[in-house]
TIKE-306614 format. One record per atom (N, C-alpha, C, O): residue in three letters; atom name; x, y, z. Coordinates in steps of 0.001 Angstrom, whole numbers. Layout:
N
   res   atom         x         y         z
   ALA     CA         X         Y         Z
...
***
This chain:
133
   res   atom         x         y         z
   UNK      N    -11000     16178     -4465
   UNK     CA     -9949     15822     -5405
   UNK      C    -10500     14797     -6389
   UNK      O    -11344     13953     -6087
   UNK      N     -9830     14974     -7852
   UNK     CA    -10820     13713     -8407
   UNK      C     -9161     13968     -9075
   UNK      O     -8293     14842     -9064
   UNK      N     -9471     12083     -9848
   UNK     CA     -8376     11368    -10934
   UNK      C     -7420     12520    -11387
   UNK      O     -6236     12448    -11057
   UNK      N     -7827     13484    -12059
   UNK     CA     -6934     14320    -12749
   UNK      C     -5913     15313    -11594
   UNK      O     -4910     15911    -11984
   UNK      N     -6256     15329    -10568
   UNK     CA     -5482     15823     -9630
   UNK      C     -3957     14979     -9181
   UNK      O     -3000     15725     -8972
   UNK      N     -3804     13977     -9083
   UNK     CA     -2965     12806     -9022
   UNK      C     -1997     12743    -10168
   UNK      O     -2473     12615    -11296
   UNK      N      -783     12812    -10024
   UNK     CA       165     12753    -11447
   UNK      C       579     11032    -10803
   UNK      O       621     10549    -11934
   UNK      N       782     10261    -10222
   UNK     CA      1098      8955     -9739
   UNK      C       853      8510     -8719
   UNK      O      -110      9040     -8165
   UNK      N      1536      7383     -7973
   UNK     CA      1487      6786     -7246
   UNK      C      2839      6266     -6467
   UNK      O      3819      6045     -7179
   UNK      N      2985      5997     -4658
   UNK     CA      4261      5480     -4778
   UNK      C      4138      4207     -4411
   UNK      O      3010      3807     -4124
   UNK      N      5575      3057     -4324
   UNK     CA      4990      1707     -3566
   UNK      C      6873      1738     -2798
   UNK      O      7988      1566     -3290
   UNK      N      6380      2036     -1474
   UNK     CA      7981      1975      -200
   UNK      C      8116       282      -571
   UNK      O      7138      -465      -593
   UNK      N      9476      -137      -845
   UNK     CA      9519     -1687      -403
   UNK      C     11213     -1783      -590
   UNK      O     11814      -914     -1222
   UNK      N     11827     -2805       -38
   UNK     CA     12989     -3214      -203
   UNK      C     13377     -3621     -1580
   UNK      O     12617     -4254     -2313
   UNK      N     14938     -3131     -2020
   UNK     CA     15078     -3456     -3509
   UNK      C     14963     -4768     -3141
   UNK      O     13998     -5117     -3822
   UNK      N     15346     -5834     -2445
   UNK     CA     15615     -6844     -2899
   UNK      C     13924     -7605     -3753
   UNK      O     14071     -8495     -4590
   UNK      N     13045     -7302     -3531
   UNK     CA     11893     -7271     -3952
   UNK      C     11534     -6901     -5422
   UNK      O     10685     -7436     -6134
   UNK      N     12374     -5861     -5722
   UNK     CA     12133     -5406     -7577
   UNK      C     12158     -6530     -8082
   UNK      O     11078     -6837     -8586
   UNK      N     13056     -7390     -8170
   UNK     CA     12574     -8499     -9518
   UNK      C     11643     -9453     -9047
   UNK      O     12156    -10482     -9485
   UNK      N     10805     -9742     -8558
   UNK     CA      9719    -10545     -8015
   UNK      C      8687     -9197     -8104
   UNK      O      7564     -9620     -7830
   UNK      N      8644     -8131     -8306
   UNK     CA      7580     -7288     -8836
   UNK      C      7459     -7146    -10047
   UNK      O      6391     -7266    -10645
   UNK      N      8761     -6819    -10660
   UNK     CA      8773     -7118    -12141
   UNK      C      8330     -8141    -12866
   UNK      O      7926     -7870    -13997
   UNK      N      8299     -9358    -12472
   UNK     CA      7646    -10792    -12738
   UNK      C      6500    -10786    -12202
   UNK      O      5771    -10427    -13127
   UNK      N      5710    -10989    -11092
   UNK     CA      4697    -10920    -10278
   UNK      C      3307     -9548    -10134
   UNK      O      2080     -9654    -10143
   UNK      N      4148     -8438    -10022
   UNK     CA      3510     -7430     -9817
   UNK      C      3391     -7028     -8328
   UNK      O      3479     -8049     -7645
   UNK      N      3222     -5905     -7561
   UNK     CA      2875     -5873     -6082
   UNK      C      2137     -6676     -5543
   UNK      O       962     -6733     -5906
   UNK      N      2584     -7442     -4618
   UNK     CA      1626     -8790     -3824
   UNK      C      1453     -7730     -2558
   UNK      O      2221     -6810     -2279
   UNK      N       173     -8129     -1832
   UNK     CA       -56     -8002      -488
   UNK      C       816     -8979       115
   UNK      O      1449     -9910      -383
   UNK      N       664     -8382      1802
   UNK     CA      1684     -9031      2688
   UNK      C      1101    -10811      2641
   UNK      O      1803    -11788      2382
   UNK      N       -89    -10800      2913
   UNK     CA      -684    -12447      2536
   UNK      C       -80    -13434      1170
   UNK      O       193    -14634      1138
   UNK      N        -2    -12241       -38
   UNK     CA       192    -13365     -1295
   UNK      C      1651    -13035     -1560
   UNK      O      2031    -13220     -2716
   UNK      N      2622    -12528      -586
   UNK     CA      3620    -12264     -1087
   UNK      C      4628    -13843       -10
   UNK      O      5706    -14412      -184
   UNK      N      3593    -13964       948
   UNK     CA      4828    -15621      1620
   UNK      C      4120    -16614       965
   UNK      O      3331    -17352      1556
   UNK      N      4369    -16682      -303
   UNK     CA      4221    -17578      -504
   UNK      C      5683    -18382     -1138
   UNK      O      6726    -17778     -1391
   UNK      N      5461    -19939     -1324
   UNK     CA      6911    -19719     -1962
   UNK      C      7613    -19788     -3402
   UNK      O      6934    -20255     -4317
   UNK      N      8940    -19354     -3679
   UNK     CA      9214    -18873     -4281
   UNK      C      9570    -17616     -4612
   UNK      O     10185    -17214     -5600
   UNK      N      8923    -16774     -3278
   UNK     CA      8719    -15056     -3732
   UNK      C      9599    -14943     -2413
   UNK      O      9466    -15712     -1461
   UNK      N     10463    -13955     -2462
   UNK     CA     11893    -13826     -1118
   UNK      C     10654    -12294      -221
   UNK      O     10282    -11330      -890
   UNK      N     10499    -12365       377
   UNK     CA      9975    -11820      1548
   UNK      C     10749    -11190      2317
   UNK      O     11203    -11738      3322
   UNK      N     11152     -9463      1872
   UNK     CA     11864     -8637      2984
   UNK      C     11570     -7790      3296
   UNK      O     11962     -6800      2678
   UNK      N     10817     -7646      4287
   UNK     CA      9760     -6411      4977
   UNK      C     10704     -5547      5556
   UNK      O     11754     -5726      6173
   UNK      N      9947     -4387      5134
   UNK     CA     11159     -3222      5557
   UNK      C     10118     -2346      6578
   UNK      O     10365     -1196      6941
   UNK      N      8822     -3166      6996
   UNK     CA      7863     -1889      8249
   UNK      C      8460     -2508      9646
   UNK      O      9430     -3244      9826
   UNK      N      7672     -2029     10422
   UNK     CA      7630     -2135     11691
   UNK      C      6611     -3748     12080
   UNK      O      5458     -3922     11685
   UNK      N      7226     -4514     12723
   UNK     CA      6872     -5641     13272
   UNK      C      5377     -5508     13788
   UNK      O      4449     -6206     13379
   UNK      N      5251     -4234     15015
   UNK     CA      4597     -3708     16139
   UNK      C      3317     -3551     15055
   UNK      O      2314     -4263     15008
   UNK      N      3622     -2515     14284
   UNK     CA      2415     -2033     13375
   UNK      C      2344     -3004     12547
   UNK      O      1150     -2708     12494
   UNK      N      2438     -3859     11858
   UNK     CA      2283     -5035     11074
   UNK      C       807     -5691     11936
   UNK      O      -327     -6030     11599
   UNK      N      1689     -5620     13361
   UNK     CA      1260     -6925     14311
   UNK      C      -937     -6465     14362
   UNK      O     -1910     -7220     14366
   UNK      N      -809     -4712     14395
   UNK     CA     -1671     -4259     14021
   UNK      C     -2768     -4694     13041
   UNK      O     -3856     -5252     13177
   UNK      N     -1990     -4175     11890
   UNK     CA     -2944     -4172     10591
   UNK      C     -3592     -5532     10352
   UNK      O     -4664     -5761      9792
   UNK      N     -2301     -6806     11154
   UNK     CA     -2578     -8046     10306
   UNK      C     -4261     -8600      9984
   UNK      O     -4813     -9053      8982
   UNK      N     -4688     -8316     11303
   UNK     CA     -6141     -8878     10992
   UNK      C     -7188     -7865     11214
   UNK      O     -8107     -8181     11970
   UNK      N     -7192     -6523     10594
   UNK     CA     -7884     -5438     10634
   UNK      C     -8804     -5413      9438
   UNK      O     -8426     -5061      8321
   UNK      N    -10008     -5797      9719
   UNK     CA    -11036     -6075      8500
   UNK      C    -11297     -4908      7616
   UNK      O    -11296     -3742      8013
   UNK      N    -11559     -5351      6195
   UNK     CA    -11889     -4100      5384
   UNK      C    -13298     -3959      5273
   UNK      O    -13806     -4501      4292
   UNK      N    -14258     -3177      6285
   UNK     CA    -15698     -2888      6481
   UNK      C    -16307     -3102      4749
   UNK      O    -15745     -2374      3930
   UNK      N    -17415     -4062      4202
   UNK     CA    -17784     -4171      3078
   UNK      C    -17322     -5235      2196
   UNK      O    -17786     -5504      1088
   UNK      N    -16278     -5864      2849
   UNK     CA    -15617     -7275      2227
   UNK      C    -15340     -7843      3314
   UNK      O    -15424     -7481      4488
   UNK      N    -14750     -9458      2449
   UNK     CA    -14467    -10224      3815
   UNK      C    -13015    -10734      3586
   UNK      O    -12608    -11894      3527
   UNK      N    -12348     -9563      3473
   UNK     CA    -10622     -8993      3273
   UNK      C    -10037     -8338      4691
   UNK      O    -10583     -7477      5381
   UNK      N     -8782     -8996      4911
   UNK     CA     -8366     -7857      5897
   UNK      C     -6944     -7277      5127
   UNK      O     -6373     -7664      4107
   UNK      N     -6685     -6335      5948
   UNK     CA     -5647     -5309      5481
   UNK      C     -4671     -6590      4438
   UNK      O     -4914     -6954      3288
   UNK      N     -3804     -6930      5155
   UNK     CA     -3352     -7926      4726
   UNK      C     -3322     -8504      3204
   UNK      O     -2429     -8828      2421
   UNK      N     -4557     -8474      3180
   UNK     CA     -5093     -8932      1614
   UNK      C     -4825     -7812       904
   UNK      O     -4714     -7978      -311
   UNK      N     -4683     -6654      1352
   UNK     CA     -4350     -5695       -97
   UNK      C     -3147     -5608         9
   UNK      O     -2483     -6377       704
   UNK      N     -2475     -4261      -946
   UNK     CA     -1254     -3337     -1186
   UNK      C     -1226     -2376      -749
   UNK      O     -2333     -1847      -849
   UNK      N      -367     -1639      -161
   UNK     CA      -435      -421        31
   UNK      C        44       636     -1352
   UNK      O       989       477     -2124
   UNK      N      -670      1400     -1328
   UNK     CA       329      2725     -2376
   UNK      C       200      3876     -1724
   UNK      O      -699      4159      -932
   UNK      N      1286      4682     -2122
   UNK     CA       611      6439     -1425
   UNK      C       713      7508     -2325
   UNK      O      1647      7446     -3125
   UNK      N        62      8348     -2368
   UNK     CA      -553      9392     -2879
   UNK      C      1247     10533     -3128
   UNK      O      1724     10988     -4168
   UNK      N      1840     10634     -1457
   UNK     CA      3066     11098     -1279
   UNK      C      3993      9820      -647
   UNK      O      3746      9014       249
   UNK      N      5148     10004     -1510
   UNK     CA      6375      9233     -1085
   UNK      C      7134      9899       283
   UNK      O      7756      9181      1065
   UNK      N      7020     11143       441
   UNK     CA      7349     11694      1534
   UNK      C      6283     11500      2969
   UNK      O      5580     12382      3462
   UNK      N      6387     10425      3317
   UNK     CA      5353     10082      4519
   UNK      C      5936      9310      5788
   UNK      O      7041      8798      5971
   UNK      N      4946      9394      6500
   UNK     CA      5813      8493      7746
   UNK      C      6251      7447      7366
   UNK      O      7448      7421      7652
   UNK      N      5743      5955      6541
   UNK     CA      6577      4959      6474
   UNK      C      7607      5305      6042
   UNK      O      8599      4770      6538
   UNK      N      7809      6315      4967
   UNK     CA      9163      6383      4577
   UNK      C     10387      7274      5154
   UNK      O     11545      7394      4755
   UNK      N      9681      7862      6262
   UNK     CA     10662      8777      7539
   UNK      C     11025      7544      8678
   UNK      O     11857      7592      9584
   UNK      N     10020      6322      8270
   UNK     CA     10501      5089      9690
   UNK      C     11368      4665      8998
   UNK      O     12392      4611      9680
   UNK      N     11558      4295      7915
   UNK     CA     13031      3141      7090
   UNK      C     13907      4308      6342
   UNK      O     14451      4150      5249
   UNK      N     13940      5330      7008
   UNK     CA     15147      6311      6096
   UNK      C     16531      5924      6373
   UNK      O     17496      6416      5787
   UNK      N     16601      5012      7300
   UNK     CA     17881      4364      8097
   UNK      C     18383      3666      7173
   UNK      O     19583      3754      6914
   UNK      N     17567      2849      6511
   UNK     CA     17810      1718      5274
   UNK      C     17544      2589      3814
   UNK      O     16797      2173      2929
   UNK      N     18215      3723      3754
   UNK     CA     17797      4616      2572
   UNK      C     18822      3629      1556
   UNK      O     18611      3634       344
   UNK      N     20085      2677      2217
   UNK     CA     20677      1647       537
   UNK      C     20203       483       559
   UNK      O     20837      -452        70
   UNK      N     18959       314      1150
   UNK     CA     18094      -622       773
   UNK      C     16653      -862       738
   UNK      O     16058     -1937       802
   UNK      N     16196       324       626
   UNK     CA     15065       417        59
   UNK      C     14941      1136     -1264
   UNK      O     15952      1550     -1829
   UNK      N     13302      1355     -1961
   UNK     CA     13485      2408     -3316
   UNK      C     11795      2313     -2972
   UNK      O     11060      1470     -2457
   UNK      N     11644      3549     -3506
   UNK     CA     10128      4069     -3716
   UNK      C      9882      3989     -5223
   UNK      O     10489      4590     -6109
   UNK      N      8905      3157     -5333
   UNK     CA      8963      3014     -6986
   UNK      C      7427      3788     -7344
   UNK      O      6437      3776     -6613
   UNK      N      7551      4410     -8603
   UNK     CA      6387      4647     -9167
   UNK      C      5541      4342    -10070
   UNK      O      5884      4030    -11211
   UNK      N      3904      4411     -9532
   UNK     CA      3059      3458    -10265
   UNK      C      1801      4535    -10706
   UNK      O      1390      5523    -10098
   UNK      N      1314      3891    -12132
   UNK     CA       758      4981    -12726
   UNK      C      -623      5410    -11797
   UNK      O     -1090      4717    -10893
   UNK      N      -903      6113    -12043
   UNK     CA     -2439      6489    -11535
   UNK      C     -3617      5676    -11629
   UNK      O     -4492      5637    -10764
   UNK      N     -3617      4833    -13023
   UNK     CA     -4716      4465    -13661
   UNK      C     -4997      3427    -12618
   UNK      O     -6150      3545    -12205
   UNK      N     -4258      2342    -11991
   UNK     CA     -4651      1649    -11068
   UNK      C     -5571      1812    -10293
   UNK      O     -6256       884     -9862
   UNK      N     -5779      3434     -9896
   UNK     CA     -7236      3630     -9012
   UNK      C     -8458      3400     -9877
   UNK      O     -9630      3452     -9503
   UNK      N     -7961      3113    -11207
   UNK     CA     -9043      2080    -11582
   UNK      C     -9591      1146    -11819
   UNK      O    -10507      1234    -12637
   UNK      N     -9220      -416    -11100
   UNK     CA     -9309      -958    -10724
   UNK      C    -10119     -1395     -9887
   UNK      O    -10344      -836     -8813
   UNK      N    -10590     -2319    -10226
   UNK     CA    -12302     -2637     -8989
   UNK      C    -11850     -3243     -8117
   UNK      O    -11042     -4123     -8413
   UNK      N    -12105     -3071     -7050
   UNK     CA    -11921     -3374     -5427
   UNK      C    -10837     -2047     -4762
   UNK      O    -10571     -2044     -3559
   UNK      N    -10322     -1049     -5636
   UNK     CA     -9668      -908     -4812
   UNK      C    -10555       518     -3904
   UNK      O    -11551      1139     -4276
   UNK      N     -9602       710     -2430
   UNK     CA     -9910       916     -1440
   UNK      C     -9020      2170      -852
   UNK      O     -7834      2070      -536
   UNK      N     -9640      3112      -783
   UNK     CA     -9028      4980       -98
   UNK      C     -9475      4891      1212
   UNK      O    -10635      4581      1486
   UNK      N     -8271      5252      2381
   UNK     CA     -8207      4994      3370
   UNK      C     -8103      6881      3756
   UNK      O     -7569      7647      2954
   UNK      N     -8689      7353      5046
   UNK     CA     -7929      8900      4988
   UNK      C     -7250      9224      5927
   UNK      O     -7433     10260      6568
   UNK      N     -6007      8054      6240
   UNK     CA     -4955      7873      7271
   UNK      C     -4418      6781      7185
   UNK      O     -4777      6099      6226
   UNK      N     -3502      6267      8009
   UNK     CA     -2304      5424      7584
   UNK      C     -3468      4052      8402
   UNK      O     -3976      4350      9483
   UNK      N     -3721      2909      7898
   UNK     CA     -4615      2329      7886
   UNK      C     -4560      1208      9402
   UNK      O     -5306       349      9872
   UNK      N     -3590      1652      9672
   UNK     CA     -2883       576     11267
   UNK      C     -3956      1803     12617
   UNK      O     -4088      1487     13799
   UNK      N     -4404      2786     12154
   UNK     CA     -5230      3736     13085
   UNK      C     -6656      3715     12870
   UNK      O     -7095      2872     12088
   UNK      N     -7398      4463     13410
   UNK     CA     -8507      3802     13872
   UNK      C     -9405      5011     12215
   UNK      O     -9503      6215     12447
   UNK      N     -9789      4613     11151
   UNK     CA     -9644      5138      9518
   UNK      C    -10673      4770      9221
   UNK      O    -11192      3811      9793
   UNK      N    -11332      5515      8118
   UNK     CA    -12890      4705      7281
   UNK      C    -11746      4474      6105
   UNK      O    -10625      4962      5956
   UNK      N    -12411      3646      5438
   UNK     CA    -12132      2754      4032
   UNK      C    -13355      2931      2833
   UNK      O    -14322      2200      3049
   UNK      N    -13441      3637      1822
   UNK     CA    -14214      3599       831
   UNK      C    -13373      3432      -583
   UNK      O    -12261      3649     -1064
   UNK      N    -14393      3012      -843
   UNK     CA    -13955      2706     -2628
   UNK      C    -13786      4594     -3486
   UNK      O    -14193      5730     -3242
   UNK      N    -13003      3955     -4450
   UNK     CA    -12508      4944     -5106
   UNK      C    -13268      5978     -5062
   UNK      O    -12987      7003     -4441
   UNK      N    -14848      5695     -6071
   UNK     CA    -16071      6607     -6584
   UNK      C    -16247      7360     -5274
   UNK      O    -16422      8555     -5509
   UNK      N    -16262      7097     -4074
   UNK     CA    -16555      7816     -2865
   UNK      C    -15200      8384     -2126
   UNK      O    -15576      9387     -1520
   UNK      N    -14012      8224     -1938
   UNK     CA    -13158      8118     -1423
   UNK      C    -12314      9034     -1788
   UNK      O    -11399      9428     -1065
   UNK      N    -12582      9514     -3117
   UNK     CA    -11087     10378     -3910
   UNK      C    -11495     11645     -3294
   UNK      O    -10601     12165     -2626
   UNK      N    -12403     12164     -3332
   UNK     CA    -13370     13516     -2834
   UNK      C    -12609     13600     -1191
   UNK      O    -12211     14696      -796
   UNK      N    -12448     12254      -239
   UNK     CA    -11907     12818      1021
   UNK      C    -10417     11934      1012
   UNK      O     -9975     11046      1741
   UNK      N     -9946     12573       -64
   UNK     CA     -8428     11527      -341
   UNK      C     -7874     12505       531
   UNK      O     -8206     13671       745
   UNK      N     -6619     11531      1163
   UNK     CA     -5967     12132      2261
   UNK      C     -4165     11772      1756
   UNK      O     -3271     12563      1454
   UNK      N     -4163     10025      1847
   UNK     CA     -2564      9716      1883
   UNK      C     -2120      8145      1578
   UNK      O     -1085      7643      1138
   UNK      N     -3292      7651      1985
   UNK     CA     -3422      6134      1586
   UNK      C     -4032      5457       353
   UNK      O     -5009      5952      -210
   UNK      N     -3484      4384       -42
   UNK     CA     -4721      3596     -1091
   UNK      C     -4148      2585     -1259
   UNK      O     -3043      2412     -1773
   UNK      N     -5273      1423      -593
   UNK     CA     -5082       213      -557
   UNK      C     -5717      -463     -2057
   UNK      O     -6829       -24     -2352
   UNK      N     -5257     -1245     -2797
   UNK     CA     -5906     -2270     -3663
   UNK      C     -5769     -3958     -3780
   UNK      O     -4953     -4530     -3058
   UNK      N     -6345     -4480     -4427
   UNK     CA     -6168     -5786     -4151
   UNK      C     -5829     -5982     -6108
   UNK      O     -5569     -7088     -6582
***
């Protein structure tokens, strides 16, 4: 798969979050407690508890430090919070972001046991994930 295959991007998060994206932009789970910014996680505690300190092989980043986006809005995170379907929104983000340096193609949901490559290598075995910083 390369760039031109991709019409967007999605980002799962709680509305209460849109206007602190609109001002800010998508924070990772790390730069988003900070304060000032209202913090309402809509994943799973368990899998959080996971990712939190799961290193990104080639930096000295863990999950944490990035964003998530996905390729499809129709995915498991968004079959786990369908419960909260009047308080969440899947928003869409352009493509071009996968151009962006640092960011990072995962080819599974990144809390499982996944390789991590950068874009130039990564789009070729794109699967469902893409982390950036």
């Amino acid at each position: 798969m390369d760039l031109d295959d991709i019409q967007e991007l999605f980002f799962i998060v709680s509305i209460k979050h849109v206007p602190s994206i609109m001002q800010l932009g998508i924070l990772s789970h790390n730069n988003a407690r900070v304060p000032g910014v209202t913090f309402a996680p809509i994943d799973n505690p368990k899998v959080q508890e996971l990712r939190k300190n799961k290193k990104i092989p080639g930096t000295n980043k863990c999950l944490h430090d990035y964003s998530n986006l996905y390729f499809d809005a129709h995915n498991p995170m968004l079959s786990a919070v369908r419960n909260r379907n009047d308080s969440i929104c899947v928003l869409r983000i352009e493509k071009d972001v996968l151009l962006t340096q640092g960011v990072i193609i995962t080819d599974q949901n990144a809390s499982r046991d996944c390789w991590f490559k950068p874009v130039t290598e990564g789009l070729a075995l794109l699967n469902s994930v893409v982390y950036f910083l």
